[in-house]
C-alpha positions in Angstrom: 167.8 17.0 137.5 169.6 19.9 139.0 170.7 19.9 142.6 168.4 23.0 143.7 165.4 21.1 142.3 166.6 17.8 144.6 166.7 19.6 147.7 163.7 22.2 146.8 161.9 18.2 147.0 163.3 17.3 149.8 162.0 20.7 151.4 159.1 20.2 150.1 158.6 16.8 151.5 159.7 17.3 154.9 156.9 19.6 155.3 154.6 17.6 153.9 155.4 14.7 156.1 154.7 17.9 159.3 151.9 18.2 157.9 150.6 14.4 158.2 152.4 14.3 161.5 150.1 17.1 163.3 147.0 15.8 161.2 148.0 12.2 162.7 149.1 12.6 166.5 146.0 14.9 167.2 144.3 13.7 170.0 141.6 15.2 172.1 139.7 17.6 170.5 141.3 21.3 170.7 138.9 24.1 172.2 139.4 26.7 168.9 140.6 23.9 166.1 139.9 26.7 163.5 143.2 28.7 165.2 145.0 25.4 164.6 144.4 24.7 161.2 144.3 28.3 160.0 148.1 28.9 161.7 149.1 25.6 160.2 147.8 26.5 157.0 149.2 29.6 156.9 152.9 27.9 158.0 152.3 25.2 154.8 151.9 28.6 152.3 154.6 31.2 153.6 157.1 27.7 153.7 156.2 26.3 150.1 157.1 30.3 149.0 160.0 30.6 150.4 161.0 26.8 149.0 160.0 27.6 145.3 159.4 31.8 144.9 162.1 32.4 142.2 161.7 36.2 140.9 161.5 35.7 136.3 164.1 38.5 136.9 166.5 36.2 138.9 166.2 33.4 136.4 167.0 35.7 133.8 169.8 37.1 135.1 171.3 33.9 136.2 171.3 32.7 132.9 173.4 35.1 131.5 176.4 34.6 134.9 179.1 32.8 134.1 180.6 33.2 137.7 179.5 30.5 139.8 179.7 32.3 142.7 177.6 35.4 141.8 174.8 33.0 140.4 174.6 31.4 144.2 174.5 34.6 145.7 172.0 36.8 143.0 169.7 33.8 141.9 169.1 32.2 144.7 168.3 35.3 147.2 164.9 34.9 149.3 162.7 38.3 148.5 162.2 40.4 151.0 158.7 40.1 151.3 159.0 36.2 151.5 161.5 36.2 154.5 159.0 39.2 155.9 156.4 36.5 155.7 158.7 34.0 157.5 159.2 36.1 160.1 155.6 36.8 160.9 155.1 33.0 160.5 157.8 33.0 163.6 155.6 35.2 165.4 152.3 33.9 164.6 152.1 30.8 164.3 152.7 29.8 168.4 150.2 32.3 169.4 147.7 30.6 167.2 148.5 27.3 168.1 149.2 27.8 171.9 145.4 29.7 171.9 143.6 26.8 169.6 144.9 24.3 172.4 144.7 25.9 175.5 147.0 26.9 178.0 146.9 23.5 179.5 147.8 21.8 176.4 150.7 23.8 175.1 153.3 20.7 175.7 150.9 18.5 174.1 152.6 16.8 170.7 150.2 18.2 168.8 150.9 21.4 170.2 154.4 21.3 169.8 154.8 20.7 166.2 156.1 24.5 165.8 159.1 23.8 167.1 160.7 21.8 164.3 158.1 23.5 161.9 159.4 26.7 162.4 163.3 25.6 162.8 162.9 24.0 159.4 161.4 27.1 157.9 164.7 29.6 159.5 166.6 27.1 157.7 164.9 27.7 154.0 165.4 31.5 154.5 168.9 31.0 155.8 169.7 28.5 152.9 168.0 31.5 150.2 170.2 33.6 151.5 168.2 36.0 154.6 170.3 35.3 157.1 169.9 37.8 159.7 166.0 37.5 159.0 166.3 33.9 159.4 168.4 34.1 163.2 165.9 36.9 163.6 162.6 34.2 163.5 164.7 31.7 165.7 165.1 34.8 168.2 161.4 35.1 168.5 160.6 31.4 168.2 163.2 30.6 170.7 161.3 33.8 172.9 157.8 32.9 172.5 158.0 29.2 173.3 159.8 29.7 176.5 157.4 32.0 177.3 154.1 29.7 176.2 155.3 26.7 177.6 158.3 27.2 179.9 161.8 27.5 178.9 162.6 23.3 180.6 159.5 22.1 178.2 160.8 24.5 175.2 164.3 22.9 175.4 163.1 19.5 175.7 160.7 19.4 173.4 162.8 20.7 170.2 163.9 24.1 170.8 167.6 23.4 170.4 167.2 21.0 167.4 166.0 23.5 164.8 168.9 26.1 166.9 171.2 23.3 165.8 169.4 23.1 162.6 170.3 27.0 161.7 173.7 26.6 163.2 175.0 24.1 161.2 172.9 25.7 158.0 174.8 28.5 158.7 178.3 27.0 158.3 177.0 24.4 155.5 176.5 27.5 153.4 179.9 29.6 154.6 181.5 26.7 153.6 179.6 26.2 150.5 180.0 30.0 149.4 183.9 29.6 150.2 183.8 26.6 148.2 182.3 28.0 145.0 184.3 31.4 145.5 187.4 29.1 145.3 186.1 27.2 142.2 185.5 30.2 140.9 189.0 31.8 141.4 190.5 28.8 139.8 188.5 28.9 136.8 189.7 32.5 136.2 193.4 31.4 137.2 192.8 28.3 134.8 191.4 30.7 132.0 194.5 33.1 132.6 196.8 30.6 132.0 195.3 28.8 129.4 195.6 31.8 127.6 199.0 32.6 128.5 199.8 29.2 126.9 198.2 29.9 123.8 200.0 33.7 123.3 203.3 31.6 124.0 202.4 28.6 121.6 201.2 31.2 119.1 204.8 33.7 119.7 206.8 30.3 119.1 205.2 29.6 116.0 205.7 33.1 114.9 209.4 32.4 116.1 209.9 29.5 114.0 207.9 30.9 110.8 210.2 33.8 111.6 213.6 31.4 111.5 212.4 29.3 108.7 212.0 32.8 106.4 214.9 34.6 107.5 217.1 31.2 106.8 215.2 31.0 103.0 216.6 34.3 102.8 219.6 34.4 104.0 221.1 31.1 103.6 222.1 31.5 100.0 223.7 34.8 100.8 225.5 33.3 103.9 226.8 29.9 101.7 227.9 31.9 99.4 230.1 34.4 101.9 231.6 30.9 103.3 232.2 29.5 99.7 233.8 32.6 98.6 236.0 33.2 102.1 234.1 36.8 102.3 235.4 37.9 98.9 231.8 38.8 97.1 231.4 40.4 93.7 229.4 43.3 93.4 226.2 41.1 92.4 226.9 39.3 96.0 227.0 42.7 97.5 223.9 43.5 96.3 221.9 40.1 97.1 223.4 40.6 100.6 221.8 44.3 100.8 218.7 42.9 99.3 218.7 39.7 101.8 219.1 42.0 104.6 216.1 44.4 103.6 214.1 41.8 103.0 214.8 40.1 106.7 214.6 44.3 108.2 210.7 44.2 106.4 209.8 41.2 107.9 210.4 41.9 111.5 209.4 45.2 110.9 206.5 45.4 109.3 205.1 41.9 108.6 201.5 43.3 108.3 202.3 45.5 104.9 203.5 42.7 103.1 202.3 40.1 100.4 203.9 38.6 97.5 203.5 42.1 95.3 204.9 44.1 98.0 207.7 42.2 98.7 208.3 41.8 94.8 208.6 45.8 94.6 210.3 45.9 97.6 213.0 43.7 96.2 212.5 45.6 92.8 213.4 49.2 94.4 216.8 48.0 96.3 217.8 46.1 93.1 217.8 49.5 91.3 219.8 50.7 93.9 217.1 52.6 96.7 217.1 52.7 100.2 214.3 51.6 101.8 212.8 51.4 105.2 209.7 49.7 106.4 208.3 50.3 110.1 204.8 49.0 111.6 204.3 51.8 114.0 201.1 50.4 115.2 197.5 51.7 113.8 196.7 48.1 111.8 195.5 46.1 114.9 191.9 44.4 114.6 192.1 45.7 110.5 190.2 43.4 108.7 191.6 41.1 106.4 189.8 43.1 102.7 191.2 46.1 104.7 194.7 45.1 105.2 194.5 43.7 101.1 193.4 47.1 99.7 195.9 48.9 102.0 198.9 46.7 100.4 197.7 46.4 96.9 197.6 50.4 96.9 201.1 50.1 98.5 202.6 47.6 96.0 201.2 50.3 93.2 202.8 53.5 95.1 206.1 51.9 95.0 205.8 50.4 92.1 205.5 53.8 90.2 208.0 55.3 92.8 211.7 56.4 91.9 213.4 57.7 94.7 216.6 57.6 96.2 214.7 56.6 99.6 211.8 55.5 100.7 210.2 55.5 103.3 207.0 53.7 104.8 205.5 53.9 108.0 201.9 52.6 109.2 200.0 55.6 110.9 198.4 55.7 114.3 195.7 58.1 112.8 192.2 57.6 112.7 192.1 58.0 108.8 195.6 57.5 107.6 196.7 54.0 107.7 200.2 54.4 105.7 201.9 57.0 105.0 205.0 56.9 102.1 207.5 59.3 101.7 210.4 58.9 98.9 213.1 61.7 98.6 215.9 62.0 96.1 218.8 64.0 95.9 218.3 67.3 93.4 220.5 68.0 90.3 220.3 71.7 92.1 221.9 70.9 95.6 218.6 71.2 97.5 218.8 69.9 100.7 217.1 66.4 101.8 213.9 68.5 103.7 213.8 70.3 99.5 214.2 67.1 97.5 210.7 65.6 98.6 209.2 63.7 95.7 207.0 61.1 96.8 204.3 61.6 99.4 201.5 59.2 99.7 199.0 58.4 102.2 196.9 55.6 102.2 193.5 55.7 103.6 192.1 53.1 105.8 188.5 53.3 104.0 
């Protein structure tokens, strides 16, 4: 059972027991009993309302608000029209009991029931959130029943309890709004650095994948340059060069590669190619069937490609996702912008 639903019964019952209270302590016959009962009736419906009348829309909309402090202040909100209501209870409801038992009567128990009646029903609207509608009706309450039956009698008989009441509402629910604004702030402080946790446990696993590749890679080259004192052979020169482009393409562009891309990767340096690989950006949120057509048709491109140097950058564009350029150098002397022979651009559907 939910909180709201505890206290909504509580409501509920205190009124209730009001209700037996007046029916009980009434003693000698009241000159216009109708007035009586129809005020008091009229108190029993616009209170139950303003305990239970939860707008569908509210409900909805509260189900779908994860902030705990917007779902206190939206869902819980007192219509208009129900604290309207209240307030015309406030008004109302002395007149017609102060008329049904007589001007002589008006500090009788039974004719004093309004008091806490009414300072418990200022406390509902206050509580659903009409506050100024709510200090309003203890305005007029407070007004009227000095007036009716003297301000001494009013004070005595339980004017400033159900003041007290809507004082101490009032701060219950400051404190209450502060509280959940709080819990609410740390939630989103808690959520923030939950996630900055995971981007930092995810970057250090990409560290150490990152270490654990480039020493795979390197660590033969580097043994042998300590075994052979720095003096390498021309097929140590070359697994060096290769070594290093392969370390280059995975910091740079880690997204373009899989096993065949590396492989012709590896392939062009061995034959002697320069080659450069750089993720410019353009791949993020690609799915993963994308991203495996985009590097099978770039395994292919350089697979049939013989240039000097290669070149292959992702694209920002909306359409392009990589482009590939390969130049060589011409048996005419052209110049490097003239000796173009490779341009391919792969599509991202």
């Amino acid at each position: 059972m939910s909180v709201r639903a505890i206290l909504s019964g509580l409501a509920f019952a205190f009124t209730a027991y009001i209700a037996v209270r007046v029916v009980l302590i009434i003693g000698e016959p009241a000159p216009h009993p109708a007035f009586m009962f129809v005020g008091f009736a009229f108190y029993l419906v616009v209170t139950w309302i303003c305990i239970g009348w939860r707008p569908s829309s509210a409900r909805r909309a509260s189900m779908g608000i994860a902030d705990p402090a917007l779902h206190i202040t939206t869902a819980n909100r007192l219509p208009v029209w129900a604290a309207a209501l209240a307030l015309a209870a406030a008004v109302l409801v002395p007149l017609t009991t102060t008329y049904a038992v007589g001007e002589d009567m008006t500090t009788a128990p039974y004719a004093t029931w309004y008091l806490g009646g009414l300072g418990a029903l200022m406390v509902i609207v206050l509580v659903r959130r009409r506050a100024w509608m709510a200090w309003a009706g203890i305005a007029v309450l407070t007004i009227e029943s000095m007036v009716l039956m003297g301000p001494a009698s009013a004070l005595a008989l339980g004017l400033v309890g159900s003041i007290v009441w809507v004082i101490v509402a009032h701060l219950v629910r400051f404190s209450l709004d502060r509280a959940a604004r709080d819990t609410s702030q740390l939630a989103q402080l808690q959520r923030a650095a939950s996630a900055w946790q995971s981007s930092q446990l995810v970057r250090q696993r990409e560290r150490r994948v990152q270490i654990q590749r480039a020493l795979a890679i390197a660590g033969p080259v580097l043994s042998r340059v300590v075994v052979t004192g720095g003096v390498l052979s021309d097929a140590d020169r070359l697994e060096a060069r290769v070594a290093e482009g392969r370390l280059r393409d995975e910091l740079r562009g880690p997204r373009l590669l899989d096993d065949d891309v590396r492989a012709e990767l590896e392939r062009a340096r061995r034959r002697g190619a320069a080659v450069t690989v750089l993720d410019e950006g353009g791949l993020e949120g690609v799915d993963e069937a994308t991203l495996a057509r985009i590097r099978r048709e770039l395994a292919e491109t350089l697979r049939n490609a013989s240039s000097d140097r290669i070149y292959i950058r992702t694209s920002p564009h909306e359409t392009i996702a990589v482009t590939v350029v390969g130049r060589s150098v011409s048996d005419e002397g052209l110049s490097d912008e003239d000796a173009v022979d490779l341009w391919r651009e792969i599509q991202h559907v």
